[in-house]
N, C-alpha and C positions, 0 to 999 in steps of 0.2 A: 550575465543573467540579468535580463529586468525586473523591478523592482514588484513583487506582490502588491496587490489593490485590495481592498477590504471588502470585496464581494465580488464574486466571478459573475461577466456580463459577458453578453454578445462576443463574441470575437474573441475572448480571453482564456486561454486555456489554462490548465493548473497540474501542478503536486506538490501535495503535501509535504511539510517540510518540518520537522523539528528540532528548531535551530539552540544549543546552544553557540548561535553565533554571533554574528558582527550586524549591526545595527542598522539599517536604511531608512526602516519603514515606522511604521505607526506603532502601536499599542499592541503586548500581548497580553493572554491567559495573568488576572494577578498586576496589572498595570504594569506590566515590565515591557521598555523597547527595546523590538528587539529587530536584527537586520541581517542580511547575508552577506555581501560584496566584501569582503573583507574586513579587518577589526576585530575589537574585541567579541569573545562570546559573552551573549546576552542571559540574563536569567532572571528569577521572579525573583524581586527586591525582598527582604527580610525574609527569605525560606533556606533554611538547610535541610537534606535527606540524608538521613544518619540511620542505617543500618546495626544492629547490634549483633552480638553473637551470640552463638543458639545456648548457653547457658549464662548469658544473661537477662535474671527474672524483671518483671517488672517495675519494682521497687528500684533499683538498681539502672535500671531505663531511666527511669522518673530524674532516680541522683544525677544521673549523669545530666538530664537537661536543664537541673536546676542549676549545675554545677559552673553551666556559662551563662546563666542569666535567661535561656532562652522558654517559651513558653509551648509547649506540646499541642500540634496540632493533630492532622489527619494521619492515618496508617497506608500507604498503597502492600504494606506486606505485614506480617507475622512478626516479625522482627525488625522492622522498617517507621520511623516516622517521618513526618515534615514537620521541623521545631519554625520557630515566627523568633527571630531577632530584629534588633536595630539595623536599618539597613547599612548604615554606615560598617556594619561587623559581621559579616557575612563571612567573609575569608578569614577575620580572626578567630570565628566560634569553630570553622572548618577544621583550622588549622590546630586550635586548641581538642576538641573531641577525637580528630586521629591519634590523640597522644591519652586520652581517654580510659583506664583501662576497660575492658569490656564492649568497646566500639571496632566494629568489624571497617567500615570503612564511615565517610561523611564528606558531602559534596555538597553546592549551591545546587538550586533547581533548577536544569534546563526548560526555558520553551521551546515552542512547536508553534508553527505556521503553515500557511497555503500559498505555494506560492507560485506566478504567475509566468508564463512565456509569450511570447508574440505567437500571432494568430499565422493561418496557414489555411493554404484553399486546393482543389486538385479533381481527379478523377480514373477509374479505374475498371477491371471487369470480374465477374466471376466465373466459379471453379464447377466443375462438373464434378458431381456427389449422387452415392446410392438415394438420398435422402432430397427430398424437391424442397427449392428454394423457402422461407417462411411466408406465409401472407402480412407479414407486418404489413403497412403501407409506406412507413419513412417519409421522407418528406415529400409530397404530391411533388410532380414535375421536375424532382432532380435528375440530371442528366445519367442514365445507366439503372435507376431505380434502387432497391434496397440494394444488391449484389455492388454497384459500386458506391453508395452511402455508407455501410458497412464494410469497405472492403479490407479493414483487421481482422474480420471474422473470413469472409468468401473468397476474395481474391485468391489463384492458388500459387501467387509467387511471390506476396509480400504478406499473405494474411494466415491464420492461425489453424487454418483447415477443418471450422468448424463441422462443416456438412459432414463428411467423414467419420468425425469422431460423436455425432449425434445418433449416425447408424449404427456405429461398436455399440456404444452405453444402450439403445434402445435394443438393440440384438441381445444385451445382457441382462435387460429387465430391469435396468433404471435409467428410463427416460431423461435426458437432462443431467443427469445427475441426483436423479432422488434419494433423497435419505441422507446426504451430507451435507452437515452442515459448515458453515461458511462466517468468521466473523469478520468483519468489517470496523476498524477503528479508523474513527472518522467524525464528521462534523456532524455526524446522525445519519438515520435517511428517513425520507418522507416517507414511512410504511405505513401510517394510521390517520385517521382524523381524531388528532387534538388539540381539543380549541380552535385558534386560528388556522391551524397546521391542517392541510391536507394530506391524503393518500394522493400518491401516484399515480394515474390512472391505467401505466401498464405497470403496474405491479400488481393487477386485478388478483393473477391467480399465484404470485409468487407469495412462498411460506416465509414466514418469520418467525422467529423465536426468540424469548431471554434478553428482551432488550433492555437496555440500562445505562444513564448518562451518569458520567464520571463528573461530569463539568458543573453542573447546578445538582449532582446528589441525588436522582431520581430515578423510578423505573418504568422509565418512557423515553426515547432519543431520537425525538423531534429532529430533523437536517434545519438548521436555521443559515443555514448556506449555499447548499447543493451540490460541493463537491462531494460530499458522502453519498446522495441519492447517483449520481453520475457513475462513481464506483461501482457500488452494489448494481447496478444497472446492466455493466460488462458484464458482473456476474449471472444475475439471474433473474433480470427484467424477463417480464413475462412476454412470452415468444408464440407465436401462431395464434394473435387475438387479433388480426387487425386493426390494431393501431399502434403508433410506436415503431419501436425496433426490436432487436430481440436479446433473448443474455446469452450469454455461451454455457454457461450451467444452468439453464433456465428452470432445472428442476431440484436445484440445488436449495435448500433453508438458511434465508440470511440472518444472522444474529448482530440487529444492528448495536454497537460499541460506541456511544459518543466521550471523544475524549478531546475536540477541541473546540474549541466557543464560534461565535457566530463569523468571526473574522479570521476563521480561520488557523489560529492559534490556541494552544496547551502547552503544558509544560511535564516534563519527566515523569516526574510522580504521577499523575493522572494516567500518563500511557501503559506504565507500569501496572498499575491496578486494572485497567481494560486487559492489559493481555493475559494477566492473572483469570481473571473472570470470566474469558472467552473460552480457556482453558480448565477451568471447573466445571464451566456449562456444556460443556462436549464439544465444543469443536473442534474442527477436525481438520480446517485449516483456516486461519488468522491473515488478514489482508491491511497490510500497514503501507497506506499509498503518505508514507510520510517520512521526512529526514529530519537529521541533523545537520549542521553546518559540517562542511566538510574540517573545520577546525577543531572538531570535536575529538576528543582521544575518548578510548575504552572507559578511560580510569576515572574520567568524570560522568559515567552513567550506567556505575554499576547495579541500579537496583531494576532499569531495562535490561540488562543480560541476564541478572538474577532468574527475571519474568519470562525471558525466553525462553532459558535452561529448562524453566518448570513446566512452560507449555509443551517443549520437546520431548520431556519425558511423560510427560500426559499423550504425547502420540498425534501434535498438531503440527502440519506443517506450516514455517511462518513463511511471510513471504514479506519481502519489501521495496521500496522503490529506490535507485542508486542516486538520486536527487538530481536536480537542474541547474546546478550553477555550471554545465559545460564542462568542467573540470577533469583532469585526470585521478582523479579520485573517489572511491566509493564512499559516500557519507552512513553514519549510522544512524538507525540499525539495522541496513539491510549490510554492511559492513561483516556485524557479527558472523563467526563462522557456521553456525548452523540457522541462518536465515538464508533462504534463497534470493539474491539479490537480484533486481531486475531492471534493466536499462530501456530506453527507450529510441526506436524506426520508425523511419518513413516509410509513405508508399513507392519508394523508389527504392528499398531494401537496404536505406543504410540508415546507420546512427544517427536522432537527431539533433541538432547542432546543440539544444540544452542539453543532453543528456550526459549526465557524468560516468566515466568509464574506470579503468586500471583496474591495480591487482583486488581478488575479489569479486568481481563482473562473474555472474553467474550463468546471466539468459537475458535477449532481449524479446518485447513482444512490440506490438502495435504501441505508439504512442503519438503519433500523429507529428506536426509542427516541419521543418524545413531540414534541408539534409547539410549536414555538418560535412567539412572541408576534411577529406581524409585521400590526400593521391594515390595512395596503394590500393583504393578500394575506386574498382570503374562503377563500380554504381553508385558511388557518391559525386555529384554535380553542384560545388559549392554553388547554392545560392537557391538552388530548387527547392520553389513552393511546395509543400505538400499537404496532405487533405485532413483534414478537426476526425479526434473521435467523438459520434454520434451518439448517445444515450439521449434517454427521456430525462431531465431534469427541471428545477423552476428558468421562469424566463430570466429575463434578468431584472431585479431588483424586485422581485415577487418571492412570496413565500407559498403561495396559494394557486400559482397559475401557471402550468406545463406546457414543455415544448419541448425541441429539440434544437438548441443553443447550439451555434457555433463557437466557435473560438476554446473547447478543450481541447488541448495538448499538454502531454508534460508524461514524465515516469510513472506518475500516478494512475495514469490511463494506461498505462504499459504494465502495470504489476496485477492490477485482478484478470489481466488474461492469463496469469501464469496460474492464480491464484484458482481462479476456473478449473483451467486446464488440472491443474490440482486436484481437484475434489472431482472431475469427470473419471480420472486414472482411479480413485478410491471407487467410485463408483462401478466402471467398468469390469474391476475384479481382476484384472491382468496381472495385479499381484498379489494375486489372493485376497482371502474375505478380509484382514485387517492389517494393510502393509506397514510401515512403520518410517517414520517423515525422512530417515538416509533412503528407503526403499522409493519412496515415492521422487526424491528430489534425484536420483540416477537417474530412475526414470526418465523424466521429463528433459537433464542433461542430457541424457542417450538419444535421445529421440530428434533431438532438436535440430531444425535446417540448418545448414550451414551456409553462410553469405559471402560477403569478398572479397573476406581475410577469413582463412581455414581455420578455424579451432581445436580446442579449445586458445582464448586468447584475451587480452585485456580489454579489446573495444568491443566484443560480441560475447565474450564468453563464451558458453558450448555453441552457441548459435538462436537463432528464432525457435522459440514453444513451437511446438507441433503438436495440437491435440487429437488430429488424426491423427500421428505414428504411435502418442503416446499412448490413445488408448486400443490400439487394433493388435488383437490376438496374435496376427500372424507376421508382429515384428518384435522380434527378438527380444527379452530385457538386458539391457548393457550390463557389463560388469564393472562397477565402480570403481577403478584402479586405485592402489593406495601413494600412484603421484599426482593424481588428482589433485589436493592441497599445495605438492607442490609447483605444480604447473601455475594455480590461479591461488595462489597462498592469498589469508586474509591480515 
């Protein structure tokens, strides 16, 4: 994998990453370096997250943190703090408060990163649908027009079979996707003008709600990046306005989540509290276009499972990206086993060469970038270019001035199509008026294409999202077998 840059430009594609890992790059969330390529995992200097247990009061909290010296910082939970030691004692306050009485677990803080893949070029056609092409305009004079600029969404042999599934949800009286909401934990998105910060301009008519930055404490989540705006963008970039491109939930309400700083970068705790709050706020599905190093184990980021747990029983489906370092290995948290994990394709219908796979791999979508070396798979051509996913975002090195950038790629651009796809199946009513995140994620398993290794399986998982099959009446709902688990165990 190549190394993360401190702001996505031209040509530079991205996903989000939340490394407790190994070191390359610059500066995270908290001044801590942090890197992927191997090494130590990385975390924010002088923080422990120490969890307590549910009958220990506060007072008792308090003792314990005086008890190593350390001084009480922020809450991302109930029963959750972030204590401030000497950085030099980090692993010995760790070490000390598991032995604790009344300490449920305690770990360092993991960071969180953007991280970056080599750029990718191509072209392609579109899919005949009930529903006529959109008038975005996309970019003047691209070769094939929107149908092939977009072709994650239109294409009908490597893309998401948007047209289709925009006649289901509109035949069922929600347009788009209306009424579901959608959180986005991310580097912000440009939904408003403040201050310097502009709106988007094809977000003219897309809804937001409940926004709130984890990062600087506020409730407002400015994108001081663009990877966040790009994201929400797949989602539910506003669609038949003429200009721009379009979203695939485009009638879906984004609630933007900022949980990582301008570079890119968060740490644990901060995400933890985003998915908390995305999940008190009603959503209804949670879009984490970010990893961990794949060095990361369970047991070092319990108070993100904790948050997941709680958005799952709130009734959110999570979804996340299987990260970029290439690997056979799914990084967390889209690892967890009730996150739909999501990998990323070319336009040529295979895996892209970043994209990390094995046990775990749930679904892949569109993620643009070059096709990864796989001989059992005839549609993998190591070495083939393949084409950037398209969204509106800032240009490059602007915070204020939009375009349609090339150079994203990455998983990150591969999980809000599922995430989409998501909220269009709640929408369309195909499992009734309020299905439940194992109903919706068979779903979407069920339905999914299969590519050129049969699934279910470690490189593709069930196969490509299909938001036509998944939300059209008159295809079946799969029955979620209970070897499921162990086919694609986590």
């Amino acid at each position: 994998m190549r190394a993360p840059l401190p702001l996505p430009t031209a040509r530079r594609p991205f996903a989000v990453a939340a490394a407790v890992a190994a070191a390359t790059l610059g500066l995270a969330a908290g001044g801590a370096s942090a890197a992927f390529n191997g090494g130590a995992p990385a975390y924010v200097p002088g923080e422990v997250v120490v969890g307590y247990k549910a009958d220990t009061d506060p007072r008792a909290q308090a003792a314990a943190a005086r008890s190593v010296g350390a001084r009480s910082g922020t809450s991302p939970g109930a029963r959750t703090r972030v204590l401030h030691v000497p950085e030099g004692k980090v692993r010995a306050t760790v070490a000390k408060l598991r032995r604790t009485p009344g300490v449920a677990y305690a770990a360092p803080n993991p960071i969180a990163r953007a991280s970056a893949i080599g750029p990718a070029r191509g072209a392609q056609t579109a899919q005949d649908a009930l529903v006529p092409l959109p008038d975005d305009v996309g970019i003047r004079g691209y070769p094939g027009g929107l149908a092939a600029l977009q072709w994650n969404f239109f294409d009908d042999r490597v893309g998401v079979g948007a047209l289709e599934a925009w006649t289901n949800v509109r035949d069922a009286g929600a347009d788009g996707g209306r009424g579901v909401r959608v959180a986005v934990l991310d580097t912000g998105v440009a939904y408003a003008d403040i201050g310097r910060y502009r709106r988007s301009p094809d977000f003219a008519t897309t809804k937001f709600v409940a926004p709130y930055d984890f990062v600087d404490d506020r409730r407002e989540a400015v994108d001081r990046n663009g990877h966040g705006t790009h994201v929400a963008g797949t989602i539910a970039e506003s669609t038949n306005n003429r200009i721009g491109v379009s979203g695939l939930a485009f009638g879906a309400t984004i609630m933007p989540v900022r949980v990582l700083d301008p570079q890119g970068y968060g740490d644990a705790a901060t995400i933890a509290k985003g998915i908390r709050y995305a999940a008190r706020h009603g959503a209804k599905v949670i879009n984490m276009s970010l990893e961990f190093s794949t060095s990361v184990q369970a047991s070092e980021i319990p108070d993100i499972l904790a948050a997941i747990r709680y958005a799952n029983r709130r009734g959110a489906v999570v979804v996340g990206s299987t990260g970029n370092e290439g690997e056979a290995r799914v990084a967390y948290p889209a690892r967890a086993g009730i996150v739909v994990s999501v990998g990323a394709t070319t336009d040529a219908a295979c895996l892209s060469d970043f994209s990390n796979d094995g046990v775990g791999m749930d679904l892949v979508a569109p993620g643009g970038g070059n096709s990864a070396n796989l001989p059992q798979d005839t549609n993998c051509q190591a070495g083939h270019r393949g084409r950037d996913i398209y969204q509106m975002t800032y240009k490059p090195r602007s915070i204020s001035s939009f375009g349609l950038p090339s150079g994203y790629d990455g998983t990150s651009m591969a999980a809000p199509h599922v995430s989409a796809t998501a909220a269009l199946v709640i929408a369309s009513r195909v499992l009734g008026a309020d299905p439940t995140p194992a109903q919706v994620e068979c779903r979407l398993k069920g339905t999914a294409k299969q590519l050129g290794i049969p699934g279910p399986n470690r490189v593709y998982g069930w196969g490509l999202v299909d938001a036509g099959a998944a939300t059209s009446p008159s295809v079946a709902t799969p029955s979620c077998l209970a070897n499921t688990s162990r086919v694609n165990p986590r």
